[in-house]
LUMDO-724473 format. One record per residue: residue number from 0; residue in one letter; x, y, z of N, C-alpha, C in turn. Coordinates in steps of 0.02 Angstrom, whole numbers, plus 32768, in hexadecimal, padded with zeros to 4 digits. Example, Ala and Ser with C-alpha at 12.3 -4.5 7.8 and 13.67 -1.06 7.14 Angstrom:
<atoms>
  num  residuo   nxx   nyy   nzz  caxx  cayy  cazz   cxx   cyy   czz
    0        a  8294  7EE4  8186  8267  7F1F  8186  8294  7F5B  8186
    1        s  8282  7F90  8162  82AC  7FCB  8165  8285  8002  818A
</atoms>
This chain:
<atoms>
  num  residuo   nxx   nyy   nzz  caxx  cayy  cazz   cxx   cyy   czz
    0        x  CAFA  75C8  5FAA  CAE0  758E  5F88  CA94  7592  5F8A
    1        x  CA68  7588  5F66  CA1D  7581  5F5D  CA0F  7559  5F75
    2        x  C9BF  754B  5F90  C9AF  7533  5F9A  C99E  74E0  5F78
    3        x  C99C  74DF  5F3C  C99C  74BB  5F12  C9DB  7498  5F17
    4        x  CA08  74BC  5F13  CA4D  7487  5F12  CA5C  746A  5F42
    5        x  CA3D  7470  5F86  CA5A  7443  5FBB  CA51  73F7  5FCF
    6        x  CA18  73F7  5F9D  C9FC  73AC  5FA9  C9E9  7399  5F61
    7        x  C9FD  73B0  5F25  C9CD  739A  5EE0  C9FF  7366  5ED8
    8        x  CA40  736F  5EE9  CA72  7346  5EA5  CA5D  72F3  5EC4
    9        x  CA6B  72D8  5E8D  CA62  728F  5E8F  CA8D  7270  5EC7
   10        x  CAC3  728D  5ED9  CAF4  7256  5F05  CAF0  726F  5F4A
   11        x  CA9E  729E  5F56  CAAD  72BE  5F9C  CA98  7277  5FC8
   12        x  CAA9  7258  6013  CA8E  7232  6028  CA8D  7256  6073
   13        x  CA51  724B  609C  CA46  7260  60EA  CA87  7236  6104
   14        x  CA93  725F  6138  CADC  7251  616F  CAA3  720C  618A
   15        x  CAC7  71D0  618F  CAC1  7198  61C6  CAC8  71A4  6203
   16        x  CAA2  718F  622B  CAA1  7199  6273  CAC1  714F  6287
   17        x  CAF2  7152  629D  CAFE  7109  62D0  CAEB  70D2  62EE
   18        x  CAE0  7093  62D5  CAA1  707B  631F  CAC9  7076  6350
   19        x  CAA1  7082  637A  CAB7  706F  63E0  CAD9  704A  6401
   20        x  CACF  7008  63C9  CB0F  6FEA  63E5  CB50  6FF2  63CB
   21        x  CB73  7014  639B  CBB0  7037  6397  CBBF  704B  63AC
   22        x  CBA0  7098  63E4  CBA3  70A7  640E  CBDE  70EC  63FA
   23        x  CBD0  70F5  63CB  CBF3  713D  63A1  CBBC  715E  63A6
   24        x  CBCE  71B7  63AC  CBA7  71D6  6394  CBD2  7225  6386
   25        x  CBB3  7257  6380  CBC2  7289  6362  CBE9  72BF  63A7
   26        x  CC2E  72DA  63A3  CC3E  7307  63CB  CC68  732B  63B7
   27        x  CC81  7372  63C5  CC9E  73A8  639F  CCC6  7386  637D
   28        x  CCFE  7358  6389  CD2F  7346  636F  CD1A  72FD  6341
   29        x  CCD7  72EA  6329  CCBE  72CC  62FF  CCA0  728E  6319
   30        x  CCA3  7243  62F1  CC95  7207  6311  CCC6  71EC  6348
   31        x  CCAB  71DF  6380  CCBA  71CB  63AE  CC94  71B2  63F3
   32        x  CCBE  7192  641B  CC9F  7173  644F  CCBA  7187  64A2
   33        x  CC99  7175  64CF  CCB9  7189  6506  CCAC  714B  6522
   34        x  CCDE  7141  655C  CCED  70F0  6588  CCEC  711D  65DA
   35        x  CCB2  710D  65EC  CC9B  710C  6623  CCA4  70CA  6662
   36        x  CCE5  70E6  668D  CCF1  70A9  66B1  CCF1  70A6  66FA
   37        x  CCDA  707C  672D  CCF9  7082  6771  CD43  7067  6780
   38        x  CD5E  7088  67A6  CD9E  7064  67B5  CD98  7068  6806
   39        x  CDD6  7040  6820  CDE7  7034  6863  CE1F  7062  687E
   40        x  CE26  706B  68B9  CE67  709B  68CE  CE91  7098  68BE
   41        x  CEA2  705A  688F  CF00  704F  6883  CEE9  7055  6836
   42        x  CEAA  7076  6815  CEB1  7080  67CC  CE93  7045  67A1
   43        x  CE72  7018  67C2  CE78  6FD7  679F  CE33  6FCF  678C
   44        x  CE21  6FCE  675A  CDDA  6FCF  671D  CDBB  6F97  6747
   45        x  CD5C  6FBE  675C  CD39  6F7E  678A  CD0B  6F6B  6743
   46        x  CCE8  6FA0  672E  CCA3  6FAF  66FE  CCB9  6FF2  66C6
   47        x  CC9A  6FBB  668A  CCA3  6FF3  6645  CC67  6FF2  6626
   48        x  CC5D  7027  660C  CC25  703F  65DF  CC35  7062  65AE
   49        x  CC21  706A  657E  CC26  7089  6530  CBD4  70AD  6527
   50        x  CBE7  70FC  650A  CBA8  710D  6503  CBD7  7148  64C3
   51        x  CBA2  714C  64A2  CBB9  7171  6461  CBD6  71C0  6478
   52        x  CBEB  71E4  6448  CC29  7216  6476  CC02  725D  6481
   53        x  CBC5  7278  6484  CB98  72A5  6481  CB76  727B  64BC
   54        x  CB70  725E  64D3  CB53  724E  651A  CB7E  7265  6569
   55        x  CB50  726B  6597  CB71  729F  65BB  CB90  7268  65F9
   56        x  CBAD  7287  6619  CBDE  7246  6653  CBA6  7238  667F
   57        x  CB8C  726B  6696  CB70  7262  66F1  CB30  723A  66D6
   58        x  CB0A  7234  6699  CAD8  71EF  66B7  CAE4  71A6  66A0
   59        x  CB35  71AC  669B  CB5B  7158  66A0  CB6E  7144  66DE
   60        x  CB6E  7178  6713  CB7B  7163  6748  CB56  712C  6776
   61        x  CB1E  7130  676A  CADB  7104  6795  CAF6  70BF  6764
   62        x  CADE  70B1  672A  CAED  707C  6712  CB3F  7052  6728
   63        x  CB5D  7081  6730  CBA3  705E  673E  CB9F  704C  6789
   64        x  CB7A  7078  67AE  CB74  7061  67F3  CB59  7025  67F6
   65        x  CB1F  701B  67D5  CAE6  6FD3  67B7  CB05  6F9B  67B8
   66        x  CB5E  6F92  6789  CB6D  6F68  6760  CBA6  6F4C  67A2
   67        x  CBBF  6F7C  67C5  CBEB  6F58  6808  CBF6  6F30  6819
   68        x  CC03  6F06  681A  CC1B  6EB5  684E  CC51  6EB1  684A
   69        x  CC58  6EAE  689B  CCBD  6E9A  68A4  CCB2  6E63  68E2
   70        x  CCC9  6E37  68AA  CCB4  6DF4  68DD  CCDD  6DF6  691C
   71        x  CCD4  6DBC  6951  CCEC  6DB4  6977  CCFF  6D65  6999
   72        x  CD18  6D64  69C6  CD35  6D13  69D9  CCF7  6CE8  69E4
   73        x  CCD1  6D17  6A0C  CCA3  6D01  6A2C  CC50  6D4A  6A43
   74        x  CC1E  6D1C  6A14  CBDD  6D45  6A18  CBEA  6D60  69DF
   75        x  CBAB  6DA0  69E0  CB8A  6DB4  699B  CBC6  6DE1  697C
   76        x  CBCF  6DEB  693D  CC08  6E27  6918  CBE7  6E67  6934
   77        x  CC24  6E89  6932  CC10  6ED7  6958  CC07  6EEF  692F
   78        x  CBB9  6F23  6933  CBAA  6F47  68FA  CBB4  6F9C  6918
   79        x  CBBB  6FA7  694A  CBD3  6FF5  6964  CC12  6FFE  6978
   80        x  CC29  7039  6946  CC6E  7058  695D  CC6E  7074  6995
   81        x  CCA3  7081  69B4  CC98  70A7  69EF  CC9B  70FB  69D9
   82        x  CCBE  7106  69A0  CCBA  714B  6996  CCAE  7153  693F
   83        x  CC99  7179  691A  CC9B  719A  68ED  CCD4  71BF  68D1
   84        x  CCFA  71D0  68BB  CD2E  7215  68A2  CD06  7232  685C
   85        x  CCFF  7250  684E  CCED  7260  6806  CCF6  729D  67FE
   86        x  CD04  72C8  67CB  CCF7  730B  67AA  CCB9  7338  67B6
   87        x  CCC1  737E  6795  CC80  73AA  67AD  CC51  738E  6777
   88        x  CC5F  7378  6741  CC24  7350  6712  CBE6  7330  672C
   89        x  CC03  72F2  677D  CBD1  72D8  679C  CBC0  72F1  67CC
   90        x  CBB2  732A  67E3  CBA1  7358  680E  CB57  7368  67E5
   91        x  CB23  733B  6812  CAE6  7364  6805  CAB8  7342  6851
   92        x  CA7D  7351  685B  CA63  7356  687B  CA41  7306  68A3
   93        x  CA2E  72F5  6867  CA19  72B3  6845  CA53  726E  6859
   94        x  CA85  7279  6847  CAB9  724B  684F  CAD3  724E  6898
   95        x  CAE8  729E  68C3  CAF9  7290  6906  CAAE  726C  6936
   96        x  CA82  7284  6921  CA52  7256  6939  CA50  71F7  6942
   97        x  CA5D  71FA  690B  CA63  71BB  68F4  CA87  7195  6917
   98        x  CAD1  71BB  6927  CB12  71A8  6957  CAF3  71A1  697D
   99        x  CAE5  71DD  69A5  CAE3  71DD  69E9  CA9F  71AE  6A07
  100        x  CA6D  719A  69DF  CA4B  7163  69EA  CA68  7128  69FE
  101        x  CA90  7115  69D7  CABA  70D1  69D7  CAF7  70ED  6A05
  102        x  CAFF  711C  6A28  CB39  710C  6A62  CB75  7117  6A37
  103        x  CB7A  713C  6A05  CBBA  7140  69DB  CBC8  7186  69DF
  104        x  CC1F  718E  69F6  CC21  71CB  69F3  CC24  71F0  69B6
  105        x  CC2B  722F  69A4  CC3D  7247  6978  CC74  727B  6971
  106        x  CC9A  7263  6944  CCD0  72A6  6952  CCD1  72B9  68FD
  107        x  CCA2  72F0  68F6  CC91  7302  68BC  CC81  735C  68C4
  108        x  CCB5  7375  68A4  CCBD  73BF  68B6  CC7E  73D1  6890
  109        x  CC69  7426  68B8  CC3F  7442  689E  CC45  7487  6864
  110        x  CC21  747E  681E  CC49  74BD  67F9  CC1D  7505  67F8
  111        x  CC39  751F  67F0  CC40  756E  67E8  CBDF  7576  67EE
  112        x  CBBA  7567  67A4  CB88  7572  67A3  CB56  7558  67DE
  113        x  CB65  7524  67FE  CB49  74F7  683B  CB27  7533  6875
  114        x  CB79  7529  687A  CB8E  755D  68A9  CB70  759C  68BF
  115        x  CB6A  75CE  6873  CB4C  7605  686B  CAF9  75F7  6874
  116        x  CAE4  75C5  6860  CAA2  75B9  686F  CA8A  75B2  68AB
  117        x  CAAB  7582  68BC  CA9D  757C  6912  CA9E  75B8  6935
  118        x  CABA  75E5  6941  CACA  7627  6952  CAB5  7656  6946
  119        x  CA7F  764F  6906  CA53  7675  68ED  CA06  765E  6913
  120        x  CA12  763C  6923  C9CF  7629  693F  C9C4  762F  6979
  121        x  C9F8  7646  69A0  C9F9  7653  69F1  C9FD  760D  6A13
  122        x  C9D7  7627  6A3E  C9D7  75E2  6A5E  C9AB  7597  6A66
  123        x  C96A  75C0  6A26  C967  7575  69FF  C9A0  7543  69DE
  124        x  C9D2  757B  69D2  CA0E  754E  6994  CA2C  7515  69C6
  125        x  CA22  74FC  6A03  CA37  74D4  6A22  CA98  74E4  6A44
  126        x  CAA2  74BA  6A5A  CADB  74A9  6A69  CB19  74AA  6A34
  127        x  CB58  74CB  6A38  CB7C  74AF  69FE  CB99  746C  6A08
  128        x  CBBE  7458  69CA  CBD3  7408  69C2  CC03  7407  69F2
  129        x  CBFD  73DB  6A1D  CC5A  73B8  6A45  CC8D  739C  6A18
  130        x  CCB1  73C0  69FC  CCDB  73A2  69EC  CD24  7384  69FD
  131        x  CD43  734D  6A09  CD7B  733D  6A15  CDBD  733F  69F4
  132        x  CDD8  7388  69F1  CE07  7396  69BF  CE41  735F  69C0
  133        x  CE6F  7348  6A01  CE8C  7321  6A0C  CE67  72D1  69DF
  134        x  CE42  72C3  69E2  CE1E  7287  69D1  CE1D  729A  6978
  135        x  CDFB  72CC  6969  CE0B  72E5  6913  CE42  72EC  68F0
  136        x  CE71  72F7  6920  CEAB  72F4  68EA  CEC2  72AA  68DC
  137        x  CEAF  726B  6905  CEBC  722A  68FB  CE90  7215  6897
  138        x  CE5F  7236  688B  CE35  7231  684E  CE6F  722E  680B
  139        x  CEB0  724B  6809  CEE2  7245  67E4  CEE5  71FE  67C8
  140        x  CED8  71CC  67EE  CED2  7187  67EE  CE9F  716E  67A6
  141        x  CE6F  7197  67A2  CE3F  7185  6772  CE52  7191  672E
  142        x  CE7E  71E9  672F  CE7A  71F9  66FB  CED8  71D7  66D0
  143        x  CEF7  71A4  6707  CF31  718A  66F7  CF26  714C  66D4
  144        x  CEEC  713D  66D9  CEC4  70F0  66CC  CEB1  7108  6672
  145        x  CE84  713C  667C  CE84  7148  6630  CEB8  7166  6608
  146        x  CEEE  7174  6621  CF31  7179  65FB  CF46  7137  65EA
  147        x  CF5A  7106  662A  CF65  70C8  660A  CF3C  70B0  65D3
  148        x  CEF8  70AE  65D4  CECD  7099  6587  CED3  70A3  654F
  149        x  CED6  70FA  6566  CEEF  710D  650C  CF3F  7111  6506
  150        x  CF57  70DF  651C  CF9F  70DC  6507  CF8C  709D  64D2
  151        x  CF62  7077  64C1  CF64  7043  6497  CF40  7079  645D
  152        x  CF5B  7070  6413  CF42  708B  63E7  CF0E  708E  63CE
  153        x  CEE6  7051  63CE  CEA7  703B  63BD  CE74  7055  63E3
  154        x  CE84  7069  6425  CE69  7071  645D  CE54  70C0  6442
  155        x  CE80  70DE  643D  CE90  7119  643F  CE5D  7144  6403
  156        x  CE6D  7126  63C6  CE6B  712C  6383  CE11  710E  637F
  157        x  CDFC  70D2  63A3  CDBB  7090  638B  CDB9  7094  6343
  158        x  CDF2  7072  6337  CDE8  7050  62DE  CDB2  702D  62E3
  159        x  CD91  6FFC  6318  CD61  6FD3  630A  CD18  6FEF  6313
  160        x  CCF2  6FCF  62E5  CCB1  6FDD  62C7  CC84  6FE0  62F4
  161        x  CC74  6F98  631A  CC5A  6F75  6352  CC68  6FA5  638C
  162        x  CC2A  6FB2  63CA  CC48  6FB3  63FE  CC54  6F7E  6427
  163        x  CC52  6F63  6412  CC52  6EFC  643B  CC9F  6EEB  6423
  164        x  CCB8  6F1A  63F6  CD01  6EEF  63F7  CD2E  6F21  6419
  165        x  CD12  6F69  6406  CD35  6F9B  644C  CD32  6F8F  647F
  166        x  CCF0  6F83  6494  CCF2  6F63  64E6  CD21  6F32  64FB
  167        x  CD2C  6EF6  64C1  CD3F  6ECA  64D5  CD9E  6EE1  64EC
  168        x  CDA7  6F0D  64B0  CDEF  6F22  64B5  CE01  6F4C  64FB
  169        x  CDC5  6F69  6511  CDDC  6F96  6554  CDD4  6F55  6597
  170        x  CDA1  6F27  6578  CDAC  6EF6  65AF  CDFA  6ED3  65B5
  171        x  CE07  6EBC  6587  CE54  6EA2  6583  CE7D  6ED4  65A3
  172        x  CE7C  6F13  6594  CEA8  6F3D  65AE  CEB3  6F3C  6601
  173        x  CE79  6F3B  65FC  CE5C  6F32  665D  CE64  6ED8  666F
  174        x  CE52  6EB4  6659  CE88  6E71  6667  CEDE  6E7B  665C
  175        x  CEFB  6EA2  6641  CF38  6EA1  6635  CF4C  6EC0  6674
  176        x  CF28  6F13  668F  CF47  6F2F  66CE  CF2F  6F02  6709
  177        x  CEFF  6EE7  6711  CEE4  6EB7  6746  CF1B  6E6F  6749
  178        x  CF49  6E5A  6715  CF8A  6E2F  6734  CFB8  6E3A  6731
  179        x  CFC9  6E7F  671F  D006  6E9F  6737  D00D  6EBA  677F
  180        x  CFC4  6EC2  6795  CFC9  6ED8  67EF  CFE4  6E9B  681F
</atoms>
């Protein structure tokens, strides 16, 4: 095709970019979104976030830590988990810091490239990660939570335009498993 023809004809128009609060954006498999959530040990949705689907997991983690409160009978809502579970995605340097500031453990395996780095560096590369394999395999919990979600179609599919009415639909979802416990 020439140069000329790629942009002369009358009905060419520039691709739209999304605004931010839709919270779509561009990923191999086209428009879409990702639902970034905390849950509790028995699976049960604490904090949700929506960020368009080309955004990466591990710097939703701080904000979701941010958004925490699990009230209580009596005194302030608890804003620290006692542990973390997460994938090698949130494995960076930056974030176990972050934990281990706040007294939170982490049980967040270390991957391949980490690994090789650290080890490349001798014994600047520090210490490797502790991980609690026994404690990691409990993380099944998280990824059973987002099976239940996308079992609703809408969920699955986001026919809706808005991310304020998606949100709202994954909130219902998470009021629905929160009175069935």
């Amino acid at each position: 095709m020439s140069r000329a023809a790629q942009g002369a004809g009358s009905n060419y128009t520039q691709p739209t970019i999304e605004p931010r609060d839709h919270a779509l954006g561009r990923s191999r498999g086209g428009l879409s979104t990702k639902i970034h959530q905390l849950v509790d040990g028995g699976g049960l949705p604490l904090v949700t976030l929506l960020t368009a689907g080309q955004a990466g997991d591990s710097p939703m983690l701080l904000p979701l830590l941010r958004q925490l409160r699990i009230g209580r009978q009596v005194g302030r809502p608890r804003t620290r988990p006692d542990a973390v579970r997460a994938d090698k995605a949130y494995s960076s340097r930056a974030i176990r810091a972050h934990l281990r500031s706040r007294g939170i453990t982490a049980v967040i395996p270390e991957p391949d490239d980490q690994k090789r780095h650290r080890k490349n560096r001798g014994s600047l590369g520090g210490r490797p990660v502790g991980l609690d394999a026994a404690e990691y395999r409990h993380r099944n919990v998280i990824e059973r939570r987002y099976c239940h979600l996308k079992q609703w179609r809408g969920l699955a599919t986001r026919y809706d335009k808005h991310a304020t009415i998606y949100r709202a639909a994954i909130i219902l979802n998470a009021v629905i498993a929160w009175t069935r416990q």
